[in-house]
mmJSON file of the N, C-alpha and C atoms, coordinates in Angstrom:
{"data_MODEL":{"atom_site":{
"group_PDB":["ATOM","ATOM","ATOM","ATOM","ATOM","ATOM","ATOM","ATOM","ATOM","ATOM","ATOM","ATOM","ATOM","ATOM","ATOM","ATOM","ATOM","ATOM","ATOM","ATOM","ATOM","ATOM","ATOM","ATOM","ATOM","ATOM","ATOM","ATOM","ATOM","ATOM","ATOM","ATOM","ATOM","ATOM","ATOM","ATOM","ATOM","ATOM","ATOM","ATOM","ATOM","ATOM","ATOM","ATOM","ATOM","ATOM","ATOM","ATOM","ATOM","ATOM","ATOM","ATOM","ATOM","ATOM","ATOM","ATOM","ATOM","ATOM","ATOM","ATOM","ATOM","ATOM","ATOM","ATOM","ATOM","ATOM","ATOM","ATOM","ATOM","ATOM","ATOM","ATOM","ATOM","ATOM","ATOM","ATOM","ATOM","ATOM","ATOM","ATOM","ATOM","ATOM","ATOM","ATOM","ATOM","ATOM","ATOM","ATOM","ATOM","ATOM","ATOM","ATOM","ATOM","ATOM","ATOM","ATOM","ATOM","ATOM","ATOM","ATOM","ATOM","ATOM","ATOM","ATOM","ATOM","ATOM","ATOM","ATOM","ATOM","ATOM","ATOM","ATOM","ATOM","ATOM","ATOM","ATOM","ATOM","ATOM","ATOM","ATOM","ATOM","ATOM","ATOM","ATOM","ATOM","ATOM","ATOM","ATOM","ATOM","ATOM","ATOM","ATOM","ATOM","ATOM","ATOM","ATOM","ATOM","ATOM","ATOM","ATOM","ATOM","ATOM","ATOM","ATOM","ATOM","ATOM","ATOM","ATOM","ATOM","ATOM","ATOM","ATOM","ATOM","ATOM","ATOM","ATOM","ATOM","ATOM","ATOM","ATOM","ATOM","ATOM","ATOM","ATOM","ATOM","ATOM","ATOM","ATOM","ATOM","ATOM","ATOM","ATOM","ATOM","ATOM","ATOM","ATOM","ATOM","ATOM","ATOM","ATOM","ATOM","ATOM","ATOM","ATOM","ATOM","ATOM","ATOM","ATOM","ATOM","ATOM","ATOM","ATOM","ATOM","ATOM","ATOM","ATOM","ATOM","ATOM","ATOM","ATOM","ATOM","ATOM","ATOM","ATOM"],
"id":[1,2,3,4,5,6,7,8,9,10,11,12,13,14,15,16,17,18,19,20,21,22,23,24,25,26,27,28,29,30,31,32,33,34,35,36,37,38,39,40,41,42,43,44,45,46,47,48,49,50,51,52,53,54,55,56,57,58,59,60,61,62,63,64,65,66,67,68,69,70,71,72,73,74,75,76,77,78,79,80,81,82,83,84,85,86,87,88,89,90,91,92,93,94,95,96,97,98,99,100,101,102,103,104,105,106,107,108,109,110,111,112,113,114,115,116,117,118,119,120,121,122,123,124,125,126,127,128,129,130,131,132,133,134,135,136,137,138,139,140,141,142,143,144,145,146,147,148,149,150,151,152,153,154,155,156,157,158,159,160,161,162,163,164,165,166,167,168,169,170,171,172,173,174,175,176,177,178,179,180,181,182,183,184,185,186,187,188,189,190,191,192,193,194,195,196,197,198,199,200,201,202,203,204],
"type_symbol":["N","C","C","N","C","C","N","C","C","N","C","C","N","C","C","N","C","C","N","C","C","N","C","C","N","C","C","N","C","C","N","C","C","N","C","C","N","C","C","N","C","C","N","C","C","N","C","C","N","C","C","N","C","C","N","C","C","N","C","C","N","C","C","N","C","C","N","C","C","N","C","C","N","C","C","N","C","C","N","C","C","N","C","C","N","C","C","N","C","C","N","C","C","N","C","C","N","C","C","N","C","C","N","C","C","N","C","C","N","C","C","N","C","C","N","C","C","N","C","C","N","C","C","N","C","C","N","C","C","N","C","C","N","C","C","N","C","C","N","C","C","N","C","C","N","C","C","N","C","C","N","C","C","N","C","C","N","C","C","N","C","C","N","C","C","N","C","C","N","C","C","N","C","C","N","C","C","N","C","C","N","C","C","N","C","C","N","C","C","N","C","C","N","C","C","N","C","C","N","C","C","N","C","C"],
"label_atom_id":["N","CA","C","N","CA","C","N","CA","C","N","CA","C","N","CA","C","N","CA","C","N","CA","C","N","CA","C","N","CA","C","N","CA","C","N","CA","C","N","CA","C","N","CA","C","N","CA","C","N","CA","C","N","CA","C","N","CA","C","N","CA","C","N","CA","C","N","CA","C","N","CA","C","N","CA","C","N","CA","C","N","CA","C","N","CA","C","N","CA","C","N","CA","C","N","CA","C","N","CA","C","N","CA","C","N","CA","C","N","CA","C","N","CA","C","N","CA","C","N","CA","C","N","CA","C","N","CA","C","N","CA","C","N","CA","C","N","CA","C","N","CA","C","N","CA","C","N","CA","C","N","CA","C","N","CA","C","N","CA","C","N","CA","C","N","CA","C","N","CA","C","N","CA","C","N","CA","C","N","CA","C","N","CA","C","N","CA","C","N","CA","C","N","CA","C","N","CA","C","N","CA","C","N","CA","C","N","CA","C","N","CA","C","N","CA","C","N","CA","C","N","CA","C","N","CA","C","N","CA","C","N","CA","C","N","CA","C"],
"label_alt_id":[null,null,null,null,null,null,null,null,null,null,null,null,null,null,null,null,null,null,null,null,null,null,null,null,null,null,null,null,null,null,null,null,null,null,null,null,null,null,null,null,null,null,null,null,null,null,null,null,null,null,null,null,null,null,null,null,null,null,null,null,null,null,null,null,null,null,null,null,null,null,null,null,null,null,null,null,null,null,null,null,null,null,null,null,null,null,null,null,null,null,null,null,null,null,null,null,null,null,null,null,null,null,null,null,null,null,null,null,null,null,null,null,null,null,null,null,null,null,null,null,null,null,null,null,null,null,null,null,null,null,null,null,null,null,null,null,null,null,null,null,null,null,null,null,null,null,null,null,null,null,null,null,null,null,null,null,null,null,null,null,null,null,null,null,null,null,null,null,null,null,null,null,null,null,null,null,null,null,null,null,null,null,null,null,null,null,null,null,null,null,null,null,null,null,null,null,null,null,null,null,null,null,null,null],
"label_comp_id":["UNK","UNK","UNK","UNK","UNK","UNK","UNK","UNK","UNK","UNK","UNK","UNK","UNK","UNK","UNK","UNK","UNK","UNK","UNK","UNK","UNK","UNK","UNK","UNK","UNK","UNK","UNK","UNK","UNK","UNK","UNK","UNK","UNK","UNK","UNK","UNK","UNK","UNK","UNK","UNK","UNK","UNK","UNK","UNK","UNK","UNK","UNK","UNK","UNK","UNK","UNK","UNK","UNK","UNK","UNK","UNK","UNK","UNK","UNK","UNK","UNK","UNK","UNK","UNK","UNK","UNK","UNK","UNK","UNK","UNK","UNK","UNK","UNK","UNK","UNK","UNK","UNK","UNK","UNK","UNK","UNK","UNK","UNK","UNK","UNK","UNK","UNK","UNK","UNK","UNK","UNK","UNK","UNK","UNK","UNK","UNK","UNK","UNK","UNK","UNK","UNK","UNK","UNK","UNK","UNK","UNK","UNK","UNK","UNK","UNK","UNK","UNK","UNK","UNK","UNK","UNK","UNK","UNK","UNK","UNK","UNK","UNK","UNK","UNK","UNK","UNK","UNK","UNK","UNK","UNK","UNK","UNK","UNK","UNK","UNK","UNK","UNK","UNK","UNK","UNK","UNK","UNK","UNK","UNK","UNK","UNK","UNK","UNK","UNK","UNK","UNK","UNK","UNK","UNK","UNK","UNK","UNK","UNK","UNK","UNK","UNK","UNK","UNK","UNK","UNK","UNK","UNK","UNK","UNK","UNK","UNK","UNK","UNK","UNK","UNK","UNK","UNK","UNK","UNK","UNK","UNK","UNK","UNK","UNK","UNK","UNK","UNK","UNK","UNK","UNK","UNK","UNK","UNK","UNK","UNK","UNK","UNK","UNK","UNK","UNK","UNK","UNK","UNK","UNK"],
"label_asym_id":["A","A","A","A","A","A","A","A","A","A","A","A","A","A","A","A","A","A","A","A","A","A","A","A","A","A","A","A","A","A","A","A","A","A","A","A","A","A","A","A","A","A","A","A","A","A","A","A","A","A","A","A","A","A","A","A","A","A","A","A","A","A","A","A","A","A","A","A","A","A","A","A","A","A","A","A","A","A","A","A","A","A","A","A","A","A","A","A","A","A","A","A","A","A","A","A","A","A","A","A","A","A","A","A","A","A","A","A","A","A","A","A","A","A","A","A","A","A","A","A","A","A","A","A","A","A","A","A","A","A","A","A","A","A","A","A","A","A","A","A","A","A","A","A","A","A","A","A","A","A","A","A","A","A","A","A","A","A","A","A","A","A","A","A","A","A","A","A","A","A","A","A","A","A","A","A","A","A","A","A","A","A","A","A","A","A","A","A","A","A","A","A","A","A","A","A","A","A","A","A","A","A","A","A"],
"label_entity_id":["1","1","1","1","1","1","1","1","1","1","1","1","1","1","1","1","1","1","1","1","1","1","1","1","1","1","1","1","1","1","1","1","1","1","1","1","1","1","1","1","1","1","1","1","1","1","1","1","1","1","1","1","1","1","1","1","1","1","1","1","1","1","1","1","1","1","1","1","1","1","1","1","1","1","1","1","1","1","1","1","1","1","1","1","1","1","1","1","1","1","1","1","1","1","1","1","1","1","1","1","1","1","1","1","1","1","1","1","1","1","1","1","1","1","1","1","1","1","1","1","1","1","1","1","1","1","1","1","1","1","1","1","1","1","1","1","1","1","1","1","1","1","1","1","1","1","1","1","1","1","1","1","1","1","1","1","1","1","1","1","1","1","1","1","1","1","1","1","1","1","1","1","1","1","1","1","1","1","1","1","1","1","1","1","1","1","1","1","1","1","1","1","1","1","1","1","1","1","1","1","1","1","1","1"],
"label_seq_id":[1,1,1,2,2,2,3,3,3,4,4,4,5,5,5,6,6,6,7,7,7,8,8,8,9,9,9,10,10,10,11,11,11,12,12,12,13,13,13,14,14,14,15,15,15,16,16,16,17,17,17,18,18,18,19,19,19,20,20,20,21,21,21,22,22,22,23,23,23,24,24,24,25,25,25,26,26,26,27,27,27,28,28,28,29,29,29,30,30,30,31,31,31,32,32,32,33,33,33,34,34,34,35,35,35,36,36,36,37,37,37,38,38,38,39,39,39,40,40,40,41,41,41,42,42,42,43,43,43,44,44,44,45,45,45,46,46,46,47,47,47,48,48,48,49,49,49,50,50,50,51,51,51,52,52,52,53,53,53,54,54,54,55,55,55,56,56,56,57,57,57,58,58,58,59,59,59,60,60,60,61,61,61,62,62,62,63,63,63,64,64,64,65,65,65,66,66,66,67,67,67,68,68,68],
"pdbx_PDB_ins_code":[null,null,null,null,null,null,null,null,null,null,null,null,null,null,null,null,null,null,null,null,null,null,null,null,null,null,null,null,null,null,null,null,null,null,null,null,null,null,null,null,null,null,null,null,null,null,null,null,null,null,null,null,null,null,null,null,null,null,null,null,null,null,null,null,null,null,null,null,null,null,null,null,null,null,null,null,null,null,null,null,null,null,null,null,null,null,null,null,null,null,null,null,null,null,null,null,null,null,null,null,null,null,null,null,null,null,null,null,null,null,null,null,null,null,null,null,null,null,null,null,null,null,null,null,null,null,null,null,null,null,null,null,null,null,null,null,null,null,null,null,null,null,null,null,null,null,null,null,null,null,null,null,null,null,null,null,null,null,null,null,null,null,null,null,null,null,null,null,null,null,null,null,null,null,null,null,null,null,null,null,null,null,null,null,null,null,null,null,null,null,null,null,null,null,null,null,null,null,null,null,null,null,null,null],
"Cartn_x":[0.836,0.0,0.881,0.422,1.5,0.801,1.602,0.996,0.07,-0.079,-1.125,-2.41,-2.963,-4.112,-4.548,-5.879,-6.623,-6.542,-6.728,-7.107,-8.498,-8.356,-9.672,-10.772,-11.917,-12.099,-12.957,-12.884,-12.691,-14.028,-14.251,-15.535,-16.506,-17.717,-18.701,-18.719,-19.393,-19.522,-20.289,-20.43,-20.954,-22.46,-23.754,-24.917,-24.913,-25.943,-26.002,-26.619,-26.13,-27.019,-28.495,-29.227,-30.675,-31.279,-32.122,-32.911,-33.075,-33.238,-33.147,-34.624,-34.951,-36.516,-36.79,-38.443,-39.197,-39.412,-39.518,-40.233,-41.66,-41.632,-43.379,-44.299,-43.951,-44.752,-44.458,-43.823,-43.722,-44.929,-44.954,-45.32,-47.102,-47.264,-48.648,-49.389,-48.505,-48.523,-48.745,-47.853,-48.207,-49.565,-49.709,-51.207,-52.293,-52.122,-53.497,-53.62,-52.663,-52.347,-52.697,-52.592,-52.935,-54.818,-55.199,-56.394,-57.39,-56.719,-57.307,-57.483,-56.339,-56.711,-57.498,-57.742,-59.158,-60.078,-60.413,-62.058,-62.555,-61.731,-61.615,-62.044,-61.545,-62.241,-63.772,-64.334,-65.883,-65.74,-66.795,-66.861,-66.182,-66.63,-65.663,-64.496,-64.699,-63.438,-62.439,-62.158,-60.922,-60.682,-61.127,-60.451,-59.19,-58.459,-57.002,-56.784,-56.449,-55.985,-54.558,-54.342,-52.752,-52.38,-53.429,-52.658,-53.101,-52.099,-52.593,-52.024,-52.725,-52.088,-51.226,-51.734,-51.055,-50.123,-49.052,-47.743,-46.967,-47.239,-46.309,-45.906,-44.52,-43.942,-44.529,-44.676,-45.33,-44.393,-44.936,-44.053,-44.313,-44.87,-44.665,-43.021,-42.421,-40.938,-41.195,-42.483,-42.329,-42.214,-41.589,-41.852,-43.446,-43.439,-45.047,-45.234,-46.813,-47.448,-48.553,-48.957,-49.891,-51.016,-51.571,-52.652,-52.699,-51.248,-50.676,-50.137],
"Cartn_y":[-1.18,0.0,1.243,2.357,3.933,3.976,5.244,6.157,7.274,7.074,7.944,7.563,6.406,5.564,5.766,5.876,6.13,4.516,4.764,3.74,3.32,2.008,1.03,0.9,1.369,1.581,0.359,0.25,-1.085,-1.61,-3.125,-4.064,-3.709,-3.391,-3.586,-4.521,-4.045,-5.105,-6.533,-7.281,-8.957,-8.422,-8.998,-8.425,-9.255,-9.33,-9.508,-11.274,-11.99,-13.314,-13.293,-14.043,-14.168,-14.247,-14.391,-15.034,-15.981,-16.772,-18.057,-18.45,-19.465,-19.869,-20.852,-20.177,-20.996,-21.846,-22.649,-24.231,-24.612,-24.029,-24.288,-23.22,-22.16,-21.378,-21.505,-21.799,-22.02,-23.449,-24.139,-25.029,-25.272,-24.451,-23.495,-22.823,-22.084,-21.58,-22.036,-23.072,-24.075,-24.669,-25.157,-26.146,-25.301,-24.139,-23.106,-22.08,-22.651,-22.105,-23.579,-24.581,-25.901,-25.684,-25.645,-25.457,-24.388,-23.607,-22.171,-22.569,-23.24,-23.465,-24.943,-25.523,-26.915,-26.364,-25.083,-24.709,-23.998,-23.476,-22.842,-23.902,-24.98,-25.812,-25.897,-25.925,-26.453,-26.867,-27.687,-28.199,-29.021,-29.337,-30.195,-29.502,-28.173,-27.542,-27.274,-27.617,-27.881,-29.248,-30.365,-31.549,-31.316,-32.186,-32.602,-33.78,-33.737,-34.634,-34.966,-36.252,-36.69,-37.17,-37.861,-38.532,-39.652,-40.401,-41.757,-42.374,-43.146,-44.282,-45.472,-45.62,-47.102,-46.722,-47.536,-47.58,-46.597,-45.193,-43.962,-44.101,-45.088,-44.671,-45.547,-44.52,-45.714,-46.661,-47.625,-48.989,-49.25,-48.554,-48.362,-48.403,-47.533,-47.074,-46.101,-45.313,-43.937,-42.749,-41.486,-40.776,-40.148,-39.909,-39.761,-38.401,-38.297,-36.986,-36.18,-35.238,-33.983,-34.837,-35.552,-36.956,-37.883,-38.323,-39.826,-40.268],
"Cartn_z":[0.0,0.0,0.0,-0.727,-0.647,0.055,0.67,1.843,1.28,-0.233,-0.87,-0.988,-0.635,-0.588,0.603,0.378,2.284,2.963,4.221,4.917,4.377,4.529,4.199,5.791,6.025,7.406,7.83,9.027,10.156,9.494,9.501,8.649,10.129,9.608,10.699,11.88,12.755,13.591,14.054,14.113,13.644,14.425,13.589,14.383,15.732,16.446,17.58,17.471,18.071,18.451,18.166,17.566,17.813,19.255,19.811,20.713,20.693,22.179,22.118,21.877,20.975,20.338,22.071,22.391,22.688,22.616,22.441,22.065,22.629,23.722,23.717,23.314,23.268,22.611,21.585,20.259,19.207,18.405,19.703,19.101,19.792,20.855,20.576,19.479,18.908,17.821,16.624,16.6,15.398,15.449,16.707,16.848,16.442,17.083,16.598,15.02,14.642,13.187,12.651,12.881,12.35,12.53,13.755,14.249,13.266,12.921,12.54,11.215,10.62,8.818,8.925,9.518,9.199,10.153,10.854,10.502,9.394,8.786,7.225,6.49,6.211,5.525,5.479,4.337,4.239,2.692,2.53,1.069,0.264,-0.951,-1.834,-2.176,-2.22,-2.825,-2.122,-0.797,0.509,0.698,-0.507,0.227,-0.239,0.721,0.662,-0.557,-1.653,-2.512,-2.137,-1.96,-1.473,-3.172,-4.094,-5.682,-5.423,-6.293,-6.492,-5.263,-5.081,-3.534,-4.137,-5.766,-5.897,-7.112,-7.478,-8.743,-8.202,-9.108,-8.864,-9.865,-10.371,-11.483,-12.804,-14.215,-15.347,-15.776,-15.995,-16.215,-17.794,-18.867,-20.213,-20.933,-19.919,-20.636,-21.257,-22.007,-21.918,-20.995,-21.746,-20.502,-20.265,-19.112,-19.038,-19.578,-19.968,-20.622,-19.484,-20.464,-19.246,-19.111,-19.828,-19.744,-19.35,-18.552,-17.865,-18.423],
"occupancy":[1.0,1.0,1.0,1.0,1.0,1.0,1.0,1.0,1.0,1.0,1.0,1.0,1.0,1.0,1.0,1.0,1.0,1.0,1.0,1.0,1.0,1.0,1.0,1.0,1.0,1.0,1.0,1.0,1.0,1.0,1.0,1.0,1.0,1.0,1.0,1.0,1.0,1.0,1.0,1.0,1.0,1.0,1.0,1.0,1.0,1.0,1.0,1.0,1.0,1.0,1.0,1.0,1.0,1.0,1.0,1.0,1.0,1.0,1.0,1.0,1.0,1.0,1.0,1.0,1.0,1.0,1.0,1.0,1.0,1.0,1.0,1.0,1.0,1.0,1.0,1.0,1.0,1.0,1.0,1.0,1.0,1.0,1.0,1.0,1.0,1.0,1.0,1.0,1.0,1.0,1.0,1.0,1.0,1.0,1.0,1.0,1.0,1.0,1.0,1.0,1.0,1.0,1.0,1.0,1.0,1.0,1.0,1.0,1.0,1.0,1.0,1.0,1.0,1.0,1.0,1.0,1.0,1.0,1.0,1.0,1.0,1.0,1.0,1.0,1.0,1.0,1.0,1.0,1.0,1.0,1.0,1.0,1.0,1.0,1.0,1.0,1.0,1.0,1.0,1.0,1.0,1.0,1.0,1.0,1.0,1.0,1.0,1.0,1.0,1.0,1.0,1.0,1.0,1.0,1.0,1.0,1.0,1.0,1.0,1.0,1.0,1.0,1.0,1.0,1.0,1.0,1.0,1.0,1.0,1.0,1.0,1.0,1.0,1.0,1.0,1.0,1.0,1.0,1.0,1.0,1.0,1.0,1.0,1.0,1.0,1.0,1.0,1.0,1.0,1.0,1.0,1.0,1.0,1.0,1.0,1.0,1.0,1.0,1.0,1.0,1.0,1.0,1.0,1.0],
"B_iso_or_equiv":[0.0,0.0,0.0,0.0,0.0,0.0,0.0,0.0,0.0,0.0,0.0,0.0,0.0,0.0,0.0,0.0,0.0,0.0,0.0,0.0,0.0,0.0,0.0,0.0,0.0,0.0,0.0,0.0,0.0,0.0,0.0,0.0,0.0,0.0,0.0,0.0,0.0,0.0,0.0,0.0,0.0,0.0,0.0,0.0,0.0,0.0,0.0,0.0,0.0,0.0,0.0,0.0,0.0,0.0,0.0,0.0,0.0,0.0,0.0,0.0,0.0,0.0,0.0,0.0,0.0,0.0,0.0,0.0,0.0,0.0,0.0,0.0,0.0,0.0,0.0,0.0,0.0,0.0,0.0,0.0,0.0,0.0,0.0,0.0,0.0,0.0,0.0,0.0,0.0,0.0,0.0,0.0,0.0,0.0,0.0,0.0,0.0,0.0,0.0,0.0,0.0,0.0,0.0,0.0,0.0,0.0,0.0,0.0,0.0,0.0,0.0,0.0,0.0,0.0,0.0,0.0,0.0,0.0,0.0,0.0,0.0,0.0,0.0,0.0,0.0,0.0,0.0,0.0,0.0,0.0,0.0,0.0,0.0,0.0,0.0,0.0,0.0,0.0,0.0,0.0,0.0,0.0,0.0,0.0,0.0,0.0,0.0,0.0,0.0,0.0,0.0,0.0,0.0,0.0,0.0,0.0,0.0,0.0,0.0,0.0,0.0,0.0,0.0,0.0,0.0,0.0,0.0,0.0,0.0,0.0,0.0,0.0,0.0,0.0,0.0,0.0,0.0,0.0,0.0,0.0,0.0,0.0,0.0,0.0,0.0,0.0,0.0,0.0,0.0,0.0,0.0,0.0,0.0,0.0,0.0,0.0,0.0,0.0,0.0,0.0,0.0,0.0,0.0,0.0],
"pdbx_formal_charge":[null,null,null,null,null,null,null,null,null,null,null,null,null,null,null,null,null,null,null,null,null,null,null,null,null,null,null,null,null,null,null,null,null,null,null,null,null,null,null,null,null,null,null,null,null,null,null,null,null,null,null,null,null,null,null,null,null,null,null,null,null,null,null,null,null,null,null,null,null,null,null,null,null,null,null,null,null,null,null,null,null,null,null,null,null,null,null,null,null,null,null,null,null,null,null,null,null,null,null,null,null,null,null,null,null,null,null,null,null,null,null,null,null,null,null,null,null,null,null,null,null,null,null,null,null,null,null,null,null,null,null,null,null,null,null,null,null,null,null,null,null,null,null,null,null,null,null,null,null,null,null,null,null,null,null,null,null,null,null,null,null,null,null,null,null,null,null,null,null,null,null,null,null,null,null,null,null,null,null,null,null,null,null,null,null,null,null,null,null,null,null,null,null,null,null,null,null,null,null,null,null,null,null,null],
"auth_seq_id":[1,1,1,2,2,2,3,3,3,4,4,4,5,5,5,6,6,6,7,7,7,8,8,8,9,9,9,10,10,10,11,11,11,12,12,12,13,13,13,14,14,14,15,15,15,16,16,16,17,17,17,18,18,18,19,19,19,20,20,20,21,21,21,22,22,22,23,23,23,24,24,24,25,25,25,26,26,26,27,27,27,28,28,28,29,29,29,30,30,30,31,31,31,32,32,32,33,33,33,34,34,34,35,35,35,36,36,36,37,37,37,38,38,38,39,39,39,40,40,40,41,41,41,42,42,42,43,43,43,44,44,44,45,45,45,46,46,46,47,47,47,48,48,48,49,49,49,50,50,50,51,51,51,52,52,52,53,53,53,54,54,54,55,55,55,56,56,56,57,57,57,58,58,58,59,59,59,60,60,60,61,61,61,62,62,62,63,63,63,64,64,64,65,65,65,66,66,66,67,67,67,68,68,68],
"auth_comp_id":["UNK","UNK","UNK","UNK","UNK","UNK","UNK","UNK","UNK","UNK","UNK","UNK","UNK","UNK","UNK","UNK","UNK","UNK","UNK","UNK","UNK","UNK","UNK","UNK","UNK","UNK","UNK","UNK","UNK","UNK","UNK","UNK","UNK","UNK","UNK","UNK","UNK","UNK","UNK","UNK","UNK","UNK","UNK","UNK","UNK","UNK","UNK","UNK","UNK","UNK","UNK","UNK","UNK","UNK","UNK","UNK","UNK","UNK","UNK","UNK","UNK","UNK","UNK","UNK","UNK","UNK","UNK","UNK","UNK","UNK","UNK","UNK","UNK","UNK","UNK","UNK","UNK","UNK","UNK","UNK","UNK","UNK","UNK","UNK","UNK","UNK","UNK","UNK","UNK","UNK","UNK","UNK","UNK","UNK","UNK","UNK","UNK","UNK","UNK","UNK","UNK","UNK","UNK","UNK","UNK","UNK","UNK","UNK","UNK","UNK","UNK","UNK","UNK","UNK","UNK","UNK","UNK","UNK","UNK","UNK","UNK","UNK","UNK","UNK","UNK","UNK","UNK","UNK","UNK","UNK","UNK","UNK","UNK","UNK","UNK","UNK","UNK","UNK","UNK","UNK","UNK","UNK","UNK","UNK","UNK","UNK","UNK","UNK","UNK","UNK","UNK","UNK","UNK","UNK","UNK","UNK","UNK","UNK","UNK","UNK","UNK","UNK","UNK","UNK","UNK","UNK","UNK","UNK","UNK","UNK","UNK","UNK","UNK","UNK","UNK","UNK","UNK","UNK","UNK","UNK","UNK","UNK","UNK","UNK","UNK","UNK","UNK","UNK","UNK","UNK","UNK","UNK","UNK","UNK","UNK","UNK","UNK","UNK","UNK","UNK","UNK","UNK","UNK","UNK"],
"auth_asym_id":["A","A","A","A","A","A","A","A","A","A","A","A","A","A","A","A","A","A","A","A","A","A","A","A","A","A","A","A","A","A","A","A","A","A","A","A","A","A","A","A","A","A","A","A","A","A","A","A","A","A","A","A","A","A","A","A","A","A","A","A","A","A","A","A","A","A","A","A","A","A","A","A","A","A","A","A","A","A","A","A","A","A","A","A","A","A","A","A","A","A","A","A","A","A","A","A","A","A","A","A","A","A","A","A","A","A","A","A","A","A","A","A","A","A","A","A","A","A","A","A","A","A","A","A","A","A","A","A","A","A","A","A","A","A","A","A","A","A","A","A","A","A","A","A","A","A","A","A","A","A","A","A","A","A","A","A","A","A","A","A","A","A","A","A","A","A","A","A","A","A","A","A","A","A","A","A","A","A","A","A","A","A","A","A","A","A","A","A","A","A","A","A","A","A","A","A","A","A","A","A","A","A","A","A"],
"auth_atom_id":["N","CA","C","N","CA","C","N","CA","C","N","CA","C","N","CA","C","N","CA","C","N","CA","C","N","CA","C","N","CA","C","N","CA","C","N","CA","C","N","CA","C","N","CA","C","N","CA","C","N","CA","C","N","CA","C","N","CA","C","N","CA","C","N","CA","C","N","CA","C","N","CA","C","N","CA","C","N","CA","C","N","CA","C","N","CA","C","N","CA","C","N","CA","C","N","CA","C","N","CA","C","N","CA","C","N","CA","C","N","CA","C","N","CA","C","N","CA","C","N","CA","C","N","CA","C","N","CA","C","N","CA","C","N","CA","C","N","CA","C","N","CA","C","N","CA","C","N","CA","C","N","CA","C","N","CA","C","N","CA","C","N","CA","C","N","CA","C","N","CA","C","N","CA","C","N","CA","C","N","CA","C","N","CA","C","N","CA","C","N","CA","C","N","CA","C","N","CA","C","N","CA","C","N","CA","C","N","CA","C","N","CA","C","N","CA","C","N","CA","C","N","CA","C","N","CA","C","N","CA","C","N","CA","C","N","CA","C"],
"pdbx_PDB_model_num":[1,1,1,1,1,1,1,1,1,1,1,1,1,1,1,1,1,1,1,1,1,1,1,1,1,1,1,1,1,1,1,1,1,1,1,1,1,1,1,1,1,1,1,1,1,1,1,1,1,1,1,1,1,1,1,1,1,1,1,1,1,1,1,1,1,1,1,1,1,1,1,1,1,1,1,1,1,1,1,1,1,1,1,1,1,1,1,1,1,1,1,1,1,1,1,1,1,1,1,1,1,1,1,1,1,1,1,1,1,1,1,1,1,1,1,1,1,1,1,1,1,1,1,1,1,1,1,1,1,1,1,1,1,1,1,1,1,1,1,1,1,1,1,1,1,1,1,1,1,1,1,1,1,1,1,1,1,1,1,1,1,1,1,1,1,1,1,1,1,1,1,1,1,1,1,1,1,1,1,1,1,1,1,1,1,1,1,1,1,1,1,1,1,1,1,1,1,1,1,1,1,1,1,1]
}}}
């Protein structure tokens, strides 16, 4: 470095630690956020579709299409 170049000034300082997480209130939280979205549910149009239950992969040897 010349002595014609400024100093490069000191890197910030590291932020601070988080807080230490709850665990039971967190997981209060969760239950009633679980709770809160299945009384929302009503109707055919909130079931839960999981897919097909049986194969998974096609056994043709093609690759599969937007039609199966």
């Amino acid at each position: 470095m010349s002595f014609l170049t400024p100093k490069a000034p000191p890197p910030p300082p590291p932020p601070p630690p988080p807080p230490p997480v709850d665990e039971a209130r967190a997981a209060a939280l969760g239950e009633e956020a679980i709770m809160r979205q299945r009384k929302m549910r009503k109707g055919r149009g909130s079931t839960i579709v999981a897919g097909a239950l049986e194969g998974g992969a096609p056994t043709s040897g093609q690759p599969p299409t937007l039609m199966g």
